[in-house]
C-alpha positions as MATLAB code, in Angstrom:
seq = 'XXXXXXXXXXXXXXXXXXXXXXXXXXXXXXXXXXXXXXXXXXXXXXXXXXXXXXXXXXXXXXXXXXXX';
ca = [
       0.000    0.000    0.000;
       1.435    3.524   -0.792;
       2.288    4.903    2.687;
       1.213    8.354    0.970;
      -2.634    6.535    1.426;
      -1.896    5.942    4.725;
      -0.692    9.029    6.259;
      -4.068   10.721    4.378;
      -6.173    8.069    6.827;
      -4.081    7.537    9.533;
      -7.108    8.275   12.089;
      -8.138    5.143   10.470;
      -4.502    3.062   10.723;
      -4.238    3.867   14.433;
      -6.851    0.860   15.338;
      -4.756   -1.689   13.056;
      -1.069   -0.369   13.985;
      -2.221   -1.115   18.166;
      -3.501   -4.272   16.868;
      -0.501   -4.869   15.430;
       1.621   -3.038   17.692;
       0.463   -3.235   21.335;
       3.080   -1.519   23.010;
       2.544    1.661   20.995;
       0.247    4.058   22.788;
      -2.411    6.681   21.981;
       0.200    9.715   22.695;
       3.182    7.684   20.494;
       0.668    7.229   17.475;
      -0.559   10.775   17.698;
       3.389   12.241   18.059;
       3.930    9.687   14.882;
       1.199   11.204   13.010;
       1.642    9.097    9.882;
       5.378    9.394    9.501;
       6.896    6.386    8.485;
      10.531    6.917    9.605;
       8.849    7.928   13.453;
       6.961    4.923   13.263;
       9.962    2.978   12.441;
      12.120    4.499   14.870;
       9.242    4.146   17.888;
       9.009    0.771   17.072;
      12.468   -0.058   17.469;
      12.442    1.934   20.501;
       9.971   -0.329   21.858;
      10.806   -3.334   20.742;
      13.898   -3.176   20.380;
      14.184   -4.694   16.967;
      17.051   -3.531   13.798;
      15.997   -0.269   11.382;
      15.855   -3.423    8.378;
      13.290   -5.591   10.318;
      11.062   -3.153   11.164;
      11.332   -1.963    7.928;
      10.329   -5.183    6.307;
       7.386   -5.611    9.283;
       6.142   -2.008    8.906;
       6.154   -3.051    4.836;
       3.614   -6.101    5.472;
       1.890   -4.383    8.131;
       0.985   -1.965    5.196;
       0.393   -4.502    2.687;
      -1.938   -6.183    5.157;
      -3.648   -4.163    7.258;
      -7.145   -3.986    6.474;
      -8.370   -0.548    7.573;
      -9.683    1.287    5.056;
];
């Protein structure tokens, strides 16, 4: 999915990324606000996981993610 589409709905992603991403709060999604690279870097923040992994998960998460 073009992250472009999700940053214009991202009131809509924030259900599936805390499905997908439980440790992520309200405040952290808010602060992200549909920017990839602050996603990326909050998740690896969190759970403590390498820039490439989370860059492959945050890929499928958007390939997957059925929010819209």
């Amino acid at each position: 999915m073009n992250w472009d589409r999700i940053e214009g709905n991202w009131k809509a992603a924030k259900g599936a990324l805390k499905a997908t991403w439980g440790k992520l709060t309200d405040n952290d999604i808010d602060i992200i606000n549909g920017d990839r690279e602050r996603l990326e870097g909050k998740l690896q923040d969190l759970y403590g996981i390498d820039k490439n992994q989370v860059r492959k998960e945050v890929d499928k998460w958007a390939r997957e993610a059925n929010w819209d």
